[in-house]
C-alpha positions in Angstrom: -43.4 -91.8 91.2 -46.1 -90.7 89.0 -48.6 -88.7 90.7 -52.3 -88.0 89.0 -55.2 -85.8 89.9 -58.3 -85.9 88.9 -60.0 -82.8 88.6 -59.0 -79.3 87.7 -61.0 -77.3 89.8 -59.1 -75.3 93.1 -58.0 -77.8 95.3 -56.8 -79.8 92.9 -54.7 -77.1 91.4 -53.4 -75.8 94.7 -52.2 -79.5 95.5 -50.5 -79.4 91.6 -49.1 -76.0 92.5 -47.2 -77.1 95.3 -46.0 -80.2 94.3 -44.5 -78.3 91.6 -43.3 -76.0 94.2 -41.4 -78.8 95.5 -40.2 -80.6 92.1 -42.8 -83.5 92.4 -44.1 -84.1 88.7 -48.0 -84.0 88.9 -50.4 -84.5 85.9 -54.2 -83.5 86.2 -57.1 -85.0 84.2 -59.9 -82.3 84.0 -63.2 -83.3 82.2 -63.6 -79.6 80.7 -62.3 -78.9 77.0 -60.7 -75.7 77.8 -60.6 -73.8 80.7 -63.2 -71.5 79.5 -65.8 -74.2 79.1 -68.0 -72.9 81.4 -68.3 -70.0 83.6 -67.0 -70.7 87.2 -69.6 -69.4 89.6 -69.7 -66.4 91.3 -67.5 -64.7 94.3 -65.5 -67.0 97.3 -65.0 -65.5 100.6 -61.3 -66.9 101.0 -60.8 -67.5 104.9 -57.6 -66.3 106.8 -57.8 -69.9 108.6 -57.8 -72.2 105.5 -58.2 -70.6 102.1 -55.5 -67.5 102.7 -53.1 -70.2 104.4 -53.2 -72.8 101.2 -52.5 -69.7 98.9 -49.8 -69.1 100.6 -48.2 -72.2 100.9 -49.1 -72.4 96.8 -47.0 -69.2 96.7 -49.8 -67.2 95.6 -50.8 -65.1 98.3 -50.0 -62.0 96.7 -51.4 -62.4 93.1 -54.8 -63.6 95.2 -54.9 -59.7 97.4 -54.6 -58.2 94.1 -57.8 -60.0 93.0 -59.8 -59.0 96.1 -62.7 -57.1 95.8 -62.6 -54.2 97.9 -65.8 -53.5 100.3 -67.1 -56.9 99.7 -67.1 -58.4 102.8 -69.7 -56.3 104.2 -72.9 -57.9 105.6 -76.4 -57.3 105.8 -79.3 -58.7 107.0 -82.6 -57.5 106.1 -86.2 -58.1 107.3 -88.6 -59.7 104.8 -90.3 -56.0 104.7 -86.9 -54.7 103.4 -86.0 -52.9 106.9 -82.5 -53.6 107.9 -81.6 -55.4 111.1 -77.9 -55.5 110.6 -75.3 -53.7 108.6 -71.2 -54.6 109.0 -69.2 -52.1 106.6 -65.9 -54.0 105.5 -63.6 -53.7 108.2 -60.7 -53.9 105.7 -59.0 -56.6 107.7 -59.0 -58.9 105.1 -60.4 -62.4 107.4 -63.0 -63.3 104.7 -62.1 -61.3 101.6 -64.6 -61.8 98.4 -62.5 -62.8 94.9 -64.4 -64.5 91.1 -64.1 -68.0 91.4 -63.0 -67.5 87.9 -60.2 -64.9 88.7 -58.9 -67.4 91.7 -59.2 -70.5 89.4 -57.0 -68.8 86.6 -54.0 -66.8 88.9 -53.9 -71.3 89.8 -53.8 -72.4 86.2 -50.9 -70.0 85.2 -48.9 -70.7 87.8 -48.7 -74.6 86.6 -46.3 -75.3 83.9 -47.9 -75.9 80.4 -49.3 -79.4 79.6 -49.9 -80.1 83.4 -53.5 -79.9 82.9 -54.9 -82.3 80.4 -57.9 -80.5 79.6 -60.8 -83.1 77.7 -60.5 -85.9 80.1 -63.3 -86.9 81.5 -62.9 -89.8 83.9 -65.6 -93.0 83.1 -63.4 -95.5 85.5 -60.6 -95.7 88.0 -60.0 -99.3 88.6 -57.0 -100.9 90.9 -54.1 -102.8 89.5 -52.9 -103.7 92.5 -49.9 -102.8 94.7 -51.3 -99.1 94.7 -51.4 -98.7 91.2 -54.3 -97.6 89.2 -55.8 -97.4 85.8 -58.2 -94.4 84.7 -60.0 -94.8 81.7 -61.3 -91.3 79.9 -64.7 -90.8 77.9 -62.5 -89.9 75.1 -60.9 -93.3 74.8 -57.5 -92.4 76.3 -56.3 -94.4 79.3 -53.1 -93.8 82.0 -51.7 -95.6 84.8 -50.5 -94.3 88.1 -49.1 -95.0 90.7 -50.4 -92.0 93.1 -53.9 -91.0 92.6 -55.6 -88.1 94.1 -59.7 -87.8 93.2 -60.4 -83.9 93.2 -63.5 -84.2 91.4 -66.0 -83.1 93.5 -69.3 -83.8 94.4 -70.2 -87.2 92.0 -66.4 -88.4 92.2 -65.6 -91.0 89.8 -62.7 -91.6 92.2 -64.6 -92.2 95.6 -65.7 -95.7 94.8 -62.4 -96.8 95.1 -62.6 -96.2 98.7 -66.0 -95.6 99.5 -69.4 -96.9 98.7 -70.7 -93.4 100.3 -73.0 -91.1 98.0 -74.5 -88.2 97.7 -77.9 -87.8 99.2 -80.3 -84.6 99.3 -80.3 -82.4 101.8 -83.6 -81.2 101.8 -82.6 -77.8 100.3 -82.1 -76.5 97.0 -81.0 -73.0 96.0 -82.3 -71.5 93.1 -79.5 -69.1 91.0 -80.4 -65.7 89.4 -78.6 -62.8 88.3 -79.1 -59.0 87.5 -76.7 -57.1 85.5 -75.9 -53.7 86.2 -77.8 -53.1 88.8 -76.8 -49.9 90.0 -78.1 -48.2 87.2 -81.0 -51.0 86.3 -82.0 -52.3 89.5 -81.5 -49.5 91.7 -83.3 -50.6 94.5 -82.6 -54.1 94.4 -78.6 -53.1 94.1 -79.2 -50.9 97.5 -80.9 -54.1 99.1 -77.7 -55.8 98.9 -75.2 -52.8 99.5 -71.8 -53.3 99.1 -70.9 -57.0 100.1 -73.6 -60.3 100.8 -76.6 -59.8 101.4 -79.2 -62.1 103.9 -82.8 -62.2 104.2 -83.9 -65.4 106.4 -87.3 -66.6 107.0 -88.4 -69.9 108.2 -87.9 -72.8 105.8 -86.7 -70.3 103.3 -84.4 -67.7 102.5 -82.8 -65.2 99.6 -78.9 -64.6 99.5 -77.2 -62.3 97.6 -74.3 -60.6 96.8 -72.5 -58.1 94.7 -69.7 -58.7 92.0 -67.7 -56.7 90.2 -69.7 -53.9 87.6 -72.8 -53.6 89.7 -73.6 -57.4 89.1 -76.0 -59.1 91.7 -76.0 -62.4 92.0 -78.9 -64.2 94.2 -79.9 -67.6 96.2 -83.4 -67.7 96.6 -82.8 -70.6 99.7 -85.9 -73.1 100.0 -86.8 -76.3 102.0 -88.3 -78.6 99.3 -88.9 -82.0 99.1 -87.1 -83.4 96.4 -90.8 -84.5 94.3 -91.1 -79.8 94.4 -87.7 -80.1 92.6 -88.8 -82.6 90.3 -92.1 -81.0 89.2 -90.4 -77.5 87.5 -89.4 -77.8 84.1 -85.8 -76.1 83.3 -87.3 -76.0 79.9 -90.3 -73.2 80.5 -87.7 -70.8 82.4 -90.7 -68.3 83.3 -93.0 -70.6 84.7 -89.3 -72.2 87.5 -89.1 -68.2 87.9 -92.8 -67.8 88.8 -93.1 -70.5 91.0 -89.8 -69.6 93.1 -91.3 -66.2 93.5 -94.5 -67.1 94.5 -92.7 -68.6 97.7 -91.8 -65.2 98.6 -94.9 -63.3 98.1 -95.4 -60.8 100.7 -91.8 -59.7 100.8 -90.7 -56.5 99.8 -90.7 -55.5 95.8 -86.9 -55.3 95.6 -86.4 -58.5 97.1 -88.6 -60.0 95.2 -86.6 -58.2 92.2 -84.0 -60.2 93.0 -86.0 -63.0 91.6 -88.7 -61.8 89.1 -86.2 -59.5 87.5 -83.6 -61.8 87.4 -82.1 -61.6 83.8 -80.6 -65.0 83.4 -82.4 -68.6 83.2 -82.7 -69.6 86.8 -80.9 -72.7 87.7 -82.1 -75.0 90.5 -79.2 -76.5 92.2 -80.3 -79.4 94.8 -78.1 -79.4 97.7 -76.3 -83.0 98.6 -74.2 -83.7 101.1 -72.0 -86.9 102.0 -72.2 -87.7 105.4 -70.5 -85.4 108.1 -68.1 -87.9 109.9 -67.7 -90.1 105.8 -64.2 -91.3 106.3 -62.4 -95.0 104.7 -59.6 -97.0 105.7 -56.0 -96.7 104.1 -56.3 -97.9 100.3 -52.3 -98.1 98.6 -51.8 -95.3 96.7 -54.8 -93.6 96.0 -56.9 -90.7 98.2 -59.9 -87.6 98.3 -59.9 -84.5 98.5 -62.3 -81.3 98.3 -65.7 -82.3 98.1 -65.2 -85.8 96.8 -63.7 -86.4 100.5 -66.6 -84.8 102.3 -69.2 -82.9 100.3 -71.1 -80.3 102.7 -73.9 -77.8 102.3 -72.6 -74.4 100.7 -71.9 -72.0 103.9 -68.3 -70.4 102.3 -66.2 -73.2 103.4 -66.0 -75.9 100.4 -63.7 -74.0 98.5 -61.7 -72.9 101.5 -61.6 -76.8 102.3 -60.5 -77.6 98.8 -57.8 -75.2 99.2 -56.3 -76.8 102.0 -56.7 -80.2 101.7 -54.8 -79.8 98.5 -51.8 -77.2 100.3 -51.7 -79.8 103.2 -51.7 -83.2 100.7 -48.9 -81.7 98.8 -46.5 -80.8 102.2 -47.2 -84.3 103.6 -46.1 -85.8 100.0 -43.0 -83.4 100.1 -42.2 -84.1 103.9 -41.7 -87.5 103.2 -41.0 -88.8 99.8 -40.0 -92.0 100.8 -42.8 -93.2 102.5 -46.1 -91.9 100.4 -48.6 -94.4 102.8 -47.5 -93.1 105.8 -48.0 -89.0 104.5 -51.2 -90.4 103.0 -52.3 -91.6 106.8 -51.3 -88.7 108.0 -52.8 -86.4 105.5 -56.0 -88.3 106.0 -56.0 -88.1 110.0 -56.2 -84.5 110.2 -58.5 -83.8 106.9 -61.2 -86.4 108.5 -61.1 -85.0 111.9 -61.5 -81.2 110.4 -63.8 -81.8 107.7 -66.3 -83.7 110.1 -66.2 -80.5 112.5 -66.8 -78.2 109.5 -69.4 -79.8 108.1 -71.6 -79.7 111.6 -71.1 -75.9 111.3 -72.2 -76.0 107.1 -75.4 -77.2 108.3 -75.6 -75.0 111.7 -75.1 -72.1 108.6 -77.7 -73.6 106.7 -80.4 -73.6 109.2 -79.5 -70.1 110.3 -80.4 -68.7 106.3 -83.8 -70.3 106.8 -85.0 -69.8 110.1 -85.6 -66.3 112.2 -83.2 -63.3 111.1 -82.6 -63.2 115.1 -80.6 -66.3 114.5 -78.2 -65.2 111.9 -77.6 -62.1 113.7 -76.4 -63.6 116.9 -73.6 -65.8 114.5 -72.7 -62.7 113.1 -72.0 -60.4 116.2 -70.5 -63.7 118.0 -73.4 -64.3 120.3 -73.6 -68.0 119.6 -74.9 -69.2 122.8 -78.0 -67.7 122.1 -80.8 -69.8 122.2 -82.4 -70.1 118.4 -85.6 -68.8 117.7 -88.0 -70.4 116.2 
């Protein structure tokens, strides 16, 4: 049986990883020319109940603790005037540890055998032949049959349709992405505003995030509710004037958070949150299936990549556990990845409302008190 994936981001090559684990042939199709195409975001929190167990299953768990970034999962929460209402050192326990995206991404890559990824293929069409076979059709004129198909390609899947005629639709937030270099030694008091690990400053309707990468970078959310026209009316093109009008949302807040913005060193990039919705789900199609955020795309709160992880390390033990009956491993694979996602993606946006509303709120997730009522 030929088994394809679409997409070589990390759930897709922790489902290739253990399907080579257990001697099923797997190609992937990944639009990027190279794997250094682009860079590949910033740092993952990798979760001792999803991310950490997929890794494992891929074989991988110990390549992954030597990327970890020690002291990083410390949290913060400030107060818009800069005083600070919460401060977690790393326990060192390792539940929610902070790797690059990048790092993670490549230990994946090298573990595959050479020629697994087809890098250059970008997917224009997956059409059905029938009898669970399809055909994908690339951008640069190549074409390939399967007879397993897995969509991994994320958000705008060129694979969902096939099963779905769910889309993306906003979600009435957008994050806008800065960063400044060296900020120890540059930005000394924004770099002690974030400390050691992530950093949260919540306010009602917005919100700045922030955290700390490897050689004193700082990488920053600034978190706003915005209609999608606000979004619309900045010009990527005149960098300066997206940077002053994202600041002037935060005027009144203390000079080094503020810095995290004004100062920022790099272009900032407006990324619209979408989301499909929380219980999207589709019947049994032959021989093709989602996973990651082509399955069930959810506000950013640490758990996509986690998600993506797993779906892929559980996908590729129900294809191993029963390699003579593909549907029914599918089914099965499905059951459990709809009923998880759909509870997961209630808490994304629970996240989400806690990084823009009173720092009281954020506070009580963080020392467990979650019966608290919210303030508003």
């Amino acid at each position: 049986m030929t088994t394809t994936i679409v997409g070589a981001g990390l759930g897709g090559l922790v489902l290739a990883r253990v399907l080579h684990l257990h001697q099923i042939p797997v190609t992937v199709y990944e639009g990027e020319e190279s794997p250094t195409a682009r860079t590949q975001g910033g740092m993952l929190d990798i979760h001792d109940t999803d991310g950490q167990l997929a890794l494992k299953d891929a074989g991988l768990f110990e390549e992954f603790q030597d990327l970890i970034l020690a002291g990083a999962e410390a949290t913060r929460v400030l107060g818009t005037d800069g005083s600070v209402l919460f401060d977690q050192p790393d326990d060192g326990l390792g539940r929610r540890p902070e790797v690059r995206r990048g790092a993670l991404r490549r230990t994946l890559l090298d573990s595959l055998p050479a020629g697994t990824v087809r890098w250059g293929h970008k997917l224009v069409e997956a059409r059905s032949l029938g009898g669970g076979r399809h055909e994908l059709t690339f951008a640069n004129g190549a074409t390939a049959t399967t007879e397993l198909l897995v969509g991994a390609d994320g958000a705008w899947s060129r694979v969902r349709p096939l099963l779905s005629a769910a889309k993306p639709a906003y979600a009435d937030a957008v994050f806008v992405e800065t960063y400044l270099f060296d900020g120890d030694t540059r930005h000394p008091a924004a770099a002690r505003a974030v400390g050691d690990g992530s950093l949260f400053v919540p306010a009602p309707g917005k919100g700045i995030a922030a955290h700390r990468e490897p050689g004193g970078t700082l990488h920053t959310y600034a978190q706003l509710r915005k209609p999608q026209e606000w979004i619309d009316s900045l010009d990527p093109a005149d960098p300066e004037a997206v940077r002053a009008r994202v600041a002037a949302e935060f005027d009144g807040w203390a000079p080094q958070l503020r810095a995290l913005i004004t100062d920022g060193e790099t272009a900032p990039v407006l990324r619209p949150l979408h989301t499909l919705p929380g219980d999207h789900r589709w019947e049994r199609t032959a021989g093709v299936t989602l996973i990651g955020d082509a399955a069930h795309l959810m506000v950013p709160a640490g758990e996509g990549a986690n998600l993506a992880m797993l779906d892929g390390a559980e996908l590729g033990k129900a294809l191993a556990a029963r390699p003579d009956d593909v549907e029914g491993a599918l089914a099965e694979f499905e059951r459990t990845m709809f009923h998880r996602s759909a509870t997961t993606a209630d808490e994304a946006d629970r996240v989400l409302e806690l990084c823009m509303s009173a720092p009281e709120n954020i506070i009580a997730m963080f020392t467990g008190a979650h019966g608290e009522t919210p303030v508003a």
